[in-house]
C-alpha positions as CSV (number, residue, x, y, z in Angstrom):
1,X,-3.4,37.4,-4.7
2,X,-3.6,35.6,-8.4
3,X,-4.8,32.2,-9.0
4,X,-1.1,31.3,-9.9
5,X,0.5,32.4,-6.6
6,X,-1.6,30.1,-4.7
7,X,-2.9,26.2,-5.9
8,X,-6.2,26.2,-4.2
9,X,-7.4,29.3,-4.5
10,X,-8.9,28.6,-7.9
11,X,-10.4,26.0,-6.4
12,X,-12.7,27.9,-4.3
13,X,-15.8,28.7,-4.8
14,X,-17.0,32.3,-5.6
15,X,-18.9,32.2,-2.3
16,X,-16.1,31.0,-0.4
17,X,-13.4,32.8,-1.8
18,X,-15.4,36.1,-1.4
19,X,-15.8,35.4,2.2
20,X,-12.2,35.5,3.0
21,X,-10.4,38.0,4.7
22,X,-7.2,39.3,3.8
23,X,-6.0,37.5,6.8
24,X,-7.2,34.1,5.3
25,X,-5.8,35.1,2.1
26,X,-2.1,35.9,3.5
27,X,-2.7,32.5,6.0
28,X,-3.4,31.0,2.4
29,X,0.3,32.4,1.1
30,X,2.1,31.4,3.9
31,X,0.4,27.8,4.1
32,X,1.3,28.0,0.1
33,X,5.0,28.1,0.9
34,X,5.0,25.7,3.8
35,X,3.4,22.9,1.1
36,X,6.1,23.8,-0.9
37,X,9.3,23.5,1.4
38,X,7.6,20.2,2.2
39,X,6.2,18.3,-0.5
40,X,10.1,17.1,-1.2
41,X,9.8,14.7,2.3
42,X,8.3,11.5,1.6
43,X,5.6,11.9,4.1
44,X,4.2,14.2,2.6
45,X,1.8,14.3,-0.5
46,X,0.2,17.4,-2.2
47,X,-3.5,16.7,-3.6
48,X,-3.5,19.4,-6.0
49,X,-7.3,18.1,-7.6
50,X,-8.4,18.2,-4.2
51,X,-6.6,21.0,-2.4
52,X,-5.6,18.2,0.6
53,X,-2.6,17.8,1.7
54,X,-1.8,13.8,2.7
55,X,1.0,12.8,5.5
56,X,1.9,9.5,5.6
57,X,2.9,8.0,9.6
58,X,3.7,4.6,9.4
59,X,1.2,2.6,8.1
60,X,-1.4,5.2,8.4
61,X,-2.5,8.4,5.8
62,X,-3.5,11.6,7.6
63,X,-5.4,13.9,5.2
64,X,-6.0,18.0,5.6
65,X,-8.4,19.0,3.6
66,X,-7.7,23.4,3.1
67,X,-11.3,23.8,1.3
68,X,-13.0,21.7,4.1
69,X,-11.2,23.6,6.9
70,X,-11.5,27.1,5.6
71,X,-15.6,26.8,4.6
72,X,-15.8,25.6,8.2
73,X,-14.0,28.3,9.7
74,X,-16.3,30.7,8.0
75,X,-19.2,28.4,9.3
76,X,-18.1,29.2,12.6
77,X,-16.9,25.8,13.2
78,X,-12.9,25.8,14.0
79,X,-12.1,22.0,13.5
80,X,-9.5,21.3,10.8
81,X,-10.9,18.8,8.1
82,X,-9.1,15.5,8.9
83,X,-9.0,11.9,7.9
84,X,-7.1,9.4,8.5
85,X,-6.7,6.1,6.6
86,X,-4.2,3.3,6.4
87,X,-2.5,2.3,3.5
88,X,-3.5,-0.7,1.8
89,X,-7.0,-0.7,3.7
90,X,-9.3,1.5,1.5
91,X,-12.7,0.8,4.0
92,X,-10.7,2.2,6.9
93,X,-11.9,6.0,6.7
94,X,-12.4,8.0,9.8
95,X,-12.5,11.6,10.6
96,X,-10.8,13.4,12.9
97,X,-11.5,16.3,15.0
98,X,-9.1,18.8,16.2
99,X,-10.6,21.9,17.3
100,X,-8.3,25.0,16.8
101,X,-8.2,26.0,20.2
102,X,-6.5,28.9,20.0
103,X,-9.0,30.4,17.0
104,X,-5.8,32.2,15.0
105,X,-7.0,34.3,12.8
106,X,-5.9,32.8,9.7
107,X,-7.0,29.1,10.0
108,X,-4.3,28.4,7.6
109,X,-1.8,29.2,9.6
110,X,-3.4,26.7,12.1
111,X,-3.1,24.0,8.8
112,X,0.8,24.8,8.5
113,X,1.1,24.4,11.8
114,X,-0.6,21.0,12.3
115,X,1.6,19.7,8.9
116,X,4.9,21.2,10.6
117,X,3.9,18.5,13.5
118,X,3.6,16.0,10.4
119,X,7.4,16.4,9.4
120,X,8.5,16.3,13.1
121,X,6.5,12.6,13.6
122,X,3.4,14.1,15.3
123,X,5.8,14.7,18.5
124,X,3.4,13.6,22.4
125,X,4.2,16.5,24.1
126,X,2.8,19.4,21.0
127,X,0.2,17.0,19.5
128,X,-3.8,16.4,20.5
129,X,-3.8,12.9,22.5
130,X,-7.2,12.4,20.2
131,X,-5.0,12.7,17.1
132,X,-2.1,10.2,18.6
133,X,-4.8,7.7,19.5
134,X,-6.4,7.3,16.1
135,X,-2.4,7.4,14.4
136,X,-1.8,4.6,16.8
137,X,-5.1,3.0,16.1
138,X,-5.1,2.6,12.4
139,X,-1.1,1.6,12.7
140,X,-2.8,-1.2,14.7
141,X,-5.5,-1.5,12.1
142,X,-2.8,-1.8,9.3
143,X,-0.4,-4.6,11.7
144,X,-3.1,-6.8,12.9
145,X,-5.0,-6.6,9.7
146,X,-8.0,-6.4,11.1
147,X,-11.3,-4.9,11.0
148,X,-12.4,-2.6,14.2
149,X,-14.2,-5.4,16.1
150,X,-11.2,-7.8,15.7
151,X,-12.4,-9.9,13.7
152,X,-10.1,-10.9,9.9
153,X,-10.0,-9.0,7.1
154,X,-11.3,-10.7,4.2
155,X,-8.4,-9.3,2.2
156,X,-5.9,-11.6,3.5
């Protein structure tokens, strides 16, 4: 694989990139194309600079970060890098974590599948109940436009 038939990969590090397998680098091709096919929807924002991928769910920005997930997977750790933000709300920040549960060997196919959840809304019955709960929480951030204790936001 070249640095032109995949955006993050020249990106990576040296010591990151020479730790993947040629599973992570096919998992990187295949998440390659999924971006692709998507980032003509909307919801869906590439982060080239940053090699994250941003999907928008109402009011609320859900950020995978491929660098972030794939250095963790080769720490052993097999959480996807997550964020989630609301739009218009800069201090609200939080991290996520969904554990990939069923440790596939690429961990980017593991990203493509959590962003092909994205396009279809993040549907109850396939998505983590933690993830719904903070989508639904900073939606009610963004509505109430208030801070986490309930108190104003100075913005307004």
């Amino acid at each position: 694989m070249t640095e032109e038939t995949n955006r993050w990969i020249g990106l990576m590090d040296e010591e990151l990139l020479s730790q993947l397998s040629s599973s992570d680098l096919k998992g990187l091709e295949f998440l390659e194309s999924v971006v692709s096919d998507l980032e003509e929807l909307e919801k869906i924002e590439v982060i080239d600079e940053k090699a994250c991928v941003l999907v928008r769910n109402d009011q609320s920005e859900i950020t995978l970060d491929i660098l972030k997930t794939h250095a963790r997977r080769l720490a052993n750790d097999h959480h996807l890098a997550i964020t989630i933000g609301v739009n218009g709300f800069p201090e609200y920040h939080r991290e996520v974590w969904i554990y990939n549960a069923a440790q596939l060997p690429s961990i980017s196919d593991c990203c493509a599948a959590f962003l092909l959840l994205a396009v279809q809304g993040f549907p109850g019955d396939s998505t983590p109940q933690h993830l719904r709960d903070e989508i639904e929480r900073a939606n009610r951030f963004a509505d109430d436009n208030k801070d986490e204790v309930g108190n104003e936001d100075e913005t307004t």
